[in-house]
N, C-alpha and C positions, 0 to 999 in steps of 0.2 A: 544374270543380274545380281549385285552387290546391297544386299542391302544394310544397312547404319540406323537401329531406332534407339535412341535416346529419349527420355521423360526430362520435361520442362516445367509441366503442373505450374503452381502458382510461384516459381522460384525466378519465375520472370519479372514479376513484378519486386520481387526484392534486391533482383540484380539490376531492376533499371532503379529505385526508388536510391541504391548506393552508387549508382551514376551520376544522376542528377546529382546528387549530396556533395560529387567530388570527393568523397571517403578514401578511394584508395590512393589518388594524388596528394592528398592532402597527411593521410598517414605515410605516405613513400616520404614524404619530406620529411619528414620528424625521426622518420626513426633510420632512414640512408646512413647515419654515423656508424649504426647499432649493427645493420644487414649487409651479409655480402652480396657486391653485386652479380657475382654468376652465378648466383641462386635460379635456378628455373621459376621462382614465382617472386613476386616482390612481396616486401612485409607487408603493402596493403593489398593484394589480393590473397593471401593469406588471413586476415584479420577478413577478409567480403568473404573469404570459404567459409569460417567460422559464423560468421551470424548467418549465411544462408542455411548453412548446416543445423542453425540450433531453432532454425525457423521453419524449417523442410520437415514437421510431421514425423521425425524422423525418433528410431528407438534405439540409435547407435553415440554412443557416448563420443565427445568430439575426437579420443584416443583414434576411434576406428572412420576417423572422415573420409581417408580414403573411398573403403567401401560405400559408404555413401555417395560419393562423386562417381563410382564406376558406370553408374544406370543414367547418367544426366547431362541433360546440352552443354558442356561446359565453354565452350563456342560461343555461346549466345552468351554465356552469362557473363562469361571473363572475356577471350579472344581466342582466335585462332591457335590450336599448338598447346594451351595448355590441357593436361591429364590431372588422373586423380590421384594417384601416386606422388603430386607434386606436395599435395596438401598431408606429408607425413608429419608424426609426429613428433620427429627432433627439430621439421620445420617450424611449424606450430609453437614448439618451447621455445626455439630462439625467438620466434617474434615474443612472446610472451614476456620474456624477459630483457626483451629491448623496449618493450612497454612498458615494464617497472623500471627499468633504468632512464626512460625520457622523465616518466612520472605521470601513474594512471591518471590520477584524478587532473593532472592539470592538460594530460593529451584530450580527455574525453568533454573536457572544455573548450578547447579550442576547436576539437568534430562540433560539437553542439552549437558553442558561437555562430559557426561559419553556416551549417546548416539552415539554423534559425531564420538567417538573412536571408537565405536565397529562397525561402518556403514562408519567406513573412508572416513569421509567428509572431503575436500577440503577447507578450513577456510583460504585460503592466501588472500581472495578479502571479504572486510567483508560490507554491504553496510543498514546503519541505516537510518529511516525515524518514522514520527509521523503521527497517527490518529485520528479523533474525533469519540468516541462515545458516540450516542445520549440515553440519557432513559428517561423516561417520571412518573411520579408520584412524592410521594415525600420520603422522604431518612432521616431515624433517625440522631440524631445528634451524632458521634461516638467520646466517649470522649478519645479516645486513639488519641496522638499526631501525630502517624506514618500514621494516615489514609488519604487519599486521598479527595477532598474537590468540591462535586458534584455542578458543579454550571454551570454558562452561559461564554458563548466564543467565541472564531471564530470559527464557524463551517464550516469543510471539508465538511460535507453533507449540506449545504446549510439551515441549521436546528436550526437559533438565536431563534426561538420560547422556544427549550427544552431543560433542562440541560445537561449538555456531561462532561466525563471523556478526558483525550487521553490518547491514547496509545504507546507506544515507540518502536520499534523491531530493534533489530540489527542480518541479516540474513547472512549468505551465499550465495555466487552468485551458489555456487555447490550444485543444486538443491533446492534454496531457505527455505533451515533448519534454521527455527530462536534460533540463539544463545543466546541471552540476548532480558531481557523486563525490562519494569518499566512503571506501571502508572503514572499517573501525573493530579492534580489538573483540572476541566477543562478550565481553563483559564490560563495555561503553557503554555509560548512562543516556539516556536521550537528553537529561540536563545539558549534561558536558556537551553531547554533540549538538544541540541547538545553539547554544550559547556563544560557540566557536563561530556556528557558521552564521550567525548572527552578527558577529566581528568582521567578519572577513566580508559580508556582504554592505559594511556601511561605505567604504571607499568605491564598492562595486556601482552602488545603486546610485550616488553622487555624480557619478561620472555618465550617467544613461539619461538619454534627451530626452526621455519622456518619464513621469513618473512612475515608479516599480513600490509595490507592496508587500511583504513577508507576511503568511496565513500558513497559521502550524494550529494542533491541535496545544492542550494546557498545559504540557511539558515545556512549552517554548515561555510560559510567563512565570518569571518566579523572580525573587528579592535581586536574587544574584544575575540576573540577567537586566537589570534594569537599565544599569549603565549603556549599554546598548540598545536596547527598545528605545531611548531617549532620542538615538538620532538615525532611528529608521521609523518607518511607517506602516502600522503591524494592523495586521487581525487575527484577532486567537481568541479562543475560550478560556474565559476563566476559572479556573480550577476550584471544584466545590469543595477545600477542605478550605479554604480562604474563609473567615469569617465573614469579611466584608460583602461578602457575594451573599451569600445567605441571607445577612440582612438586606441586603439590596432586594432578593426576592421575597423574603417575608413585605418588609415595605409595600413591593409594588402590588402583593395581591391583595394588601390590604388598603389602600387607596391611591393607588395609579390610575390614570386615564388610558386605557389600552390602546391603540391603534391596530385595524386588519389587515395584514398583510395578504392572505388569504384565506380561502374556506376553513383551513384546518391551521392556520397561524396566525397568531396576535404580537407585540411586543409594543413595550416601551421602554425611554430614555431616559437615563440619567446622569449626571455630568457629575464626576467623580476625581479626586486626587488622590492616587493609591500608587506606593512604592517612588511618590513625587513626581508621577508621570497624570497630568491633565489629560484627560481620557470622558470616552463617549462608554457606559456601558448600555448593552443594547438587553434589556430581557425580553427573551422569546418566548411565547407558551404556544406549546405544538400539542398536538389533537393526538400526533404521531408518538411523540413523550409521554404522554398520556397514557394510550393503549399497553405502552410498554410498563410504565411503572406499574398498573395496575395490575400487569401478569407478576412482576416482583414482588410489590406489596403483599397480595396473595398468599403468592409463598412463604415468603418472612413471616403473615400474621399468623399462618398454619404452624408454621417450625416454633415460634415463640410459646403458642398456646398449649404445643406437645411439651415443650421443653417448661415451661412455668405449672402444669399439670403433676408433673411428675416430680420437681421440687417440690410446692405445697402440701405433695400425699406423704412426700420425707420429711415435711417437716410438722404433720399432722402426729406422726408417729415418737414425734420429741419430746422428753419431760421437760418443762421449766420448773427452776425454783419461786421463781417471779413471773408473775401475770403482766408484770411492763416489758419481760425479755421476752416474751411470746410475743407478744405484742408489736415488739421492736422488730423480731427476727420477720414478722410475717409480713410487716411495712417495707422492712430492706428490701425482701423479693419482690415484691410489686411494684416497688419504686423504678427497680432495673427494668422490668416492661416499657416499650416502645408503642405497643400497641395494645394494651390490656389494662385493668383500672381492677379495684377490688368491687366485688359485690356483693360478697356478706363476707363477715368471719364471727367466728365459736367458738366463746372460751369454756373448757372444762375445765375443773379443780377435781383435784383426787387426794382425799388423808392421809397419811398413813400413822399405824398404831403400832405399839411396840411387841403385844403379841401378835397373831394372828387367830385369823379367824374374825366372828361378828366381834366386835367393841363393847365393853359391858358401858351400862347407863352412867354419864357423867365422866367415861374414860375422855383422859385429854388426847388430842390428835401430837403425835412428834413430830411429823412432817406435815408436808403439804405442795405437793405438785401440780402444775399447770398444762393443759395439751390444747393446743388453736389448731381450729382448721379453718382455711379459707378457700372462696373460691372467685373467680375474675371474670369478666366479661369482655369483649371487643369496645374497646375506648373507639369509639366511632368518631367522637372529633379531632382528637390526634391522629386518628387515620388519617380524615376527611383533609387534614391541614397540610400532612407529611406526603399524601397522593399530588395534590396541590404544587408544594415546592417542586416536588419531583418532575413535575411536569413544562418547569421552565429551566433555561440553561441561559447564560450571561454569557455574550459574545463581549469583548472590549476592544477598543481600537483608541490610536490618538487622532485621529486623522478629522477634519471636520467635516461638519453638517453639507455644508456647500460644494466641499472637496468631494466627498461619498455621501449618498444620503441612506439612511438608516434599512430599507428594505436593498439594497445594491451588497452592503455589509454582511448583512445576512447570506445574501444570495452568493456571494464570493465566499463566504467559512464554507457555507455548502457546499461547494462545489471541491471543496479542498478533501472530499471524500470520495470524488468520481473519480478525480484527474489524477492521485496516486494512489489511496489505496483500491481501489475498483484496476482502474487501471496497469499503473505501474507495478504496485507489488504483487499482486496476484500472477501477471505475466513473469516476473521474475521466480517465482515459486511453484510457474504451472508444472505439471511433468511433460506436457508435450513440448515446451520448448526449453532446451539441454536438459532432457532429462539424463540423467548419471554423467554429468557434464565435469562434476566439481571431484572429478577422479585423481586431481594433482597433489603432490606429497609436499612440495615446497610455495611459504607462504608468499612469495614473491609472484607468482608465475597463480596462484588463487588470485591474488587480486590483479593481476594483469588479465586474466580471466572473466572476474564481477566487472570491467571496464567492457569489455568485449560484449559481456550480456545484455550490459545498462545499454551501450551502444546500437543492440539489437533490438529492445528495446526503441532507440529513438527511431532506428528503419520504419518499426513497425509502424510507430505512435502517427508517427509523417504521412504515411503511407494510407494510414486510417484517416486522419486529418484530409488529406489532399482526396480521396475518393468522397467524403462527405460532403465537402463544400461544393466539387462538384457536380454532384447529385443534387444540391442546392439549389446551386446556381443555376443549374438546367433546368429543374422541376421535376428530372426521373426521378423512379425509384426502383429497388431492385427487389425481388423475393428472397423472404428471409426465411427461418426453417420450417413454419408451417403456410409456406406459400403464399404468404400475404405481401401489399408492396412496401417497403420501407427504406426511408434515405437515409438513414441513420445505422447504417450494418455493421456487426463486426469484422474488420482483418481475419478474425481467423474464422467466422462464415464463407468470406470470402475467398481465401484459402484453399475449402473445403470445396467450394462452386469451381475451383477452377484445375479442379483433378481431370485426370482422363488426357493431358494435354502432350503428345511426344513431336517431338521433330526426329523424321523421316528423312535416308539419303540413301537416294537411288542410285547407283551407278552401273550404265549397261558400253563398256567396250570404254572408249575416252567421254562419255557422255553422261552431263552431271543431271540430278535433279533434287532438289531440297524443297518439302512439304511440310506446314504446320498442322497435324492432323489433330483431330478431337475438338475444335473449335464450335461452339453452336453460338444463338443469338445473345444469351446471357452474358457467354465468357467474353466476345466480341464487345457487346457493350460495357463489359467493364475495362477492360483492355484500353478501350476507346478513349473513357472517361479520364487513366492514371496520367497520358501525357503522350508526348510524341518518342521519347528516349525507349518506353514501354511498348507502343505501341509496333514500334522497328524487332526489338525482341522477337517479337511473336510474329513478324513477318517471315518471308522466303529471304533468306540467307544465302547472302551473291558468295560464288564460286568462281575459281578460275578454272577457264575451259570452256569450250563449248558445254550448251544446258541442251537437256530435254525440254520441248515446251512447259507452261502451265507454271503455277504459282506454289497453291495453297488448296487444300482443300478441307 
């Protein structure tokens, strides 16, 4: 007997979820000018190795995907006949750079468009944000103008040491599917890049039958961008160095009529013309902002109190000539307090005589020096008022009352924190998936790359999306790490549940037999739930030739 074990695990579910999607037809088309055709793999099953690859758990950088594809059904996941040997890496570069040559960002538009439709995503709340990412070595010089400009910047990761790219994504709030990307230089302002794609989305969102929303964090509202907030339909936070917003929150806590949104949120409205844009601003005061500022506060009133203790003992130790300059010097420092008030000060005066020693009776003094010491307390109502502000944040929209109503506003800014950075960017930054991925020397074939990621990316996003709802719609639910039931799971819990999985091939004399082995009730009913494309995957795999009996086991 012959036998054939290959490992499947959860790569089933990512080579059916790029079936369904039509991924690899849909890239063969775009990029056929770019590939040749007696290539053993097409550019889009090359681009489906790559995100299996970077989705597969896997510790091998996509350089070395071969090795990765040696242990794996790749039968089931691509077809018949293809190897792992196919997926090298001069392959992999030419598609990469048949990707920058159709043009990342507008191929991984039209993947996403097409997807979108056939998985009826929800695209009314659309919620854009940027990334840094870090890479370390160094990076050929790419004489093509279109390329991206690997350099030093503010880094999100905390990472001014290493060169970084960003990243751009503009997602869905419905199930966090990223719609559109673009890289960007890494020293790209999020100004600039909001602003742009703030442009580019007003022809977009004109032309879509249903109404679409832009919800960015307070980098997306500024003077310069107003021109464009004018003829789209935003929600964003208003940026607290705005004046306006400030008094807007002084105002309301000093006589607004609050509305409860719930246990631990209140807000209210106020109808506002700022930057010449007619706008709703919404103040929130969160129980949630609260708890946080008061860990802030804290610390600020501690550093202030050290930091003003130890001026005052320097300036205790000061001569004046003038009991006004003492006087003045010792108001200046207090004044700068934020959180602290004076609470005595002491003036001393000292003579001086022209000899020394005691003064004889009726000797005149020739000088005359002055020394203050003061000491300060916790200004409890500037705290009490600055805790206060702290604890509300100014959402703004133009969009009206009837259109959105004010706790819906709320609830879509928030959400604009699950669906990319919870989601998207963390997945893009995790080390389990491409980890040591961004090993390329030329910037062209890097962001042909960040495409492929984003892309994997949507696999996933879809893939998580379609297991939720129908876990939903059914009413199952599945165990999650500590064995409890939940319909709301992660991908990559699920991932982890669906290890242990090999297809097995028996062969005794001319007689076939092909087994899905390691299957129990859990994997079965997830399998169940991703669709019928998925569910064939993970079936017994028809051969030609006479079979041994039996299926699967």
């Amino acid at each position: 007997m012959e036998l054939d074990i290959k490992r499947l695990d959860h790569l089933g579910i990512i080579a059916g979820v790029i079936k369904d999607l039509g991924l690899v037809e849909a890239i063969d088309e775009r990029l056929k000018k770019d590939t040749q055709e007696q290539e053993k793999i097409t550019a889009g099953e090359a681009v489906a190795g790559m995100i299996i690859n970077g989705l597969g758990f896997s510790d091998k950088p996509l350089s070395l995907t071969p090795h990765f594809f040696e242990t794996k059904a790749l039968d089931c996941m691509f077809r018949p006949g293809v190897k792992a040997e196919y997926f090298n890496r001069h392959k992999l570069g030419k598609v990469l750079d048949a990707v920058h040559t159709y043009g990342s960002e507008r191929l991984f538009f039209e993947l996403s468009s097409q997807s979108s439709m056939r998985e009826q995503i929800d695209v009314k709340f659309n919620s854009i944000d940027t990334t840094s990412l870090s890479l370390t070595g160094e990076y050929d010089k790419d004489t093509d103008e279109n390329t991206i400009k690997i350099t030093h910047g503010y880094s999100k990761d905390h990472r001014q040491d290493l060169k970084q790219v960003v990243q751009e994504l503009l997602v869905s709030q419905d199930g966090g599917v990223p719609l559109m990307m673009k890289s960007w230089d890494g020293n790209a302002s999020d100004n600039k890049i909001f602003k742009e794609r703030a442009s580019l989305l007003i022809e977009h969102f004109k032309k879509s039958e249903w109404p679409r929303y832009l919800i960015a964090d307070s980098k997306l509202y500024y003077e310069g961008n107003a021109i464009n907030l004018q003829q789209l339909k935003f929600i964003t936070r208003i940026p607290g160095t705005i004046q306006e917003e400030r008094n807007c929150i002084t105002e309301s806590l000093r006589d607004a009529r609050w509305e409860r949104l719930d246990d631990k949120n209140k807000y209210c409205v106020k109808q506002i013309t700022h930057y010449g844009l007619l706008q709703r601003w919404i103040i929130v005061h969160s129980e949630n902002a609260r708890e946080r500022a008061k860990k802030t506060l804290d610390k600020a009133i501690k550093k202030e109190g050290k930091a003003i203790e130890k001026k005052l003992w320097h300036l205790s130790k000061q001569a004046y000539d003038c009991s006004n300059d003492a006087q003045k010097a010792a108001e200046t420092l207090i004044r700068k307090c934020r959180y602290h008030k004076c609470f005595s000060k002491t003036m001393t005066e000292k003579k001086g005589y022209k000899k020394l020693g005691r003064p004889q009776k009726g000797e005149v003094a020739t000088t005359l020096h002055y020394w203050i010491t003061a000491t300060v307390i916790r200004d409890e109502v500037s705290i009490q008022a600055q805790w206060d502000e702290k604890s509300c944040y100014v959402i703004g929209t133009n969009t009206d009352e009837k259109e959105i109503n004010s706790p819906d506003v709320i609830a879509a800014y928030k959400r604009q924190n699950s669906s990319i950075e919870n989601m998207g960017f963390r997945f893009l930054k995790d080390p389990i998936f491409f980890v040591s991925s961004l090993f390329l020397k030329k910037s062209s074939r890097i962001m042909g790359l960040l495409m492929v990621m984003t892309l994997a990316l949507l696999v996933y996003s879809i893939a998580q999306r379609r297991l939720r709802t129908a876990l939903k719609n059914t009413g199952q639910t599945l165990p999650n790490q500590i064995k409890q039931p939940s319909n709301v799971p992660t991908m990559r819990w699920i991932f982890q549940l669906m290890e242990g999985i090999h297809v097995v091939k028996m062969k005794v004399g001319t007689l076939f037999k092909t087994v899905v082995h390691g299957l129990n009730d859990v994997k079965i009913k997830i399998i169940s739930l991703m669709g019928n494309t998925i569910s064939m995957i993970y079936s017994m795999r028809k051969n030609t030739g006479p079979t041994i009996g039996g299926s699967s086991m």
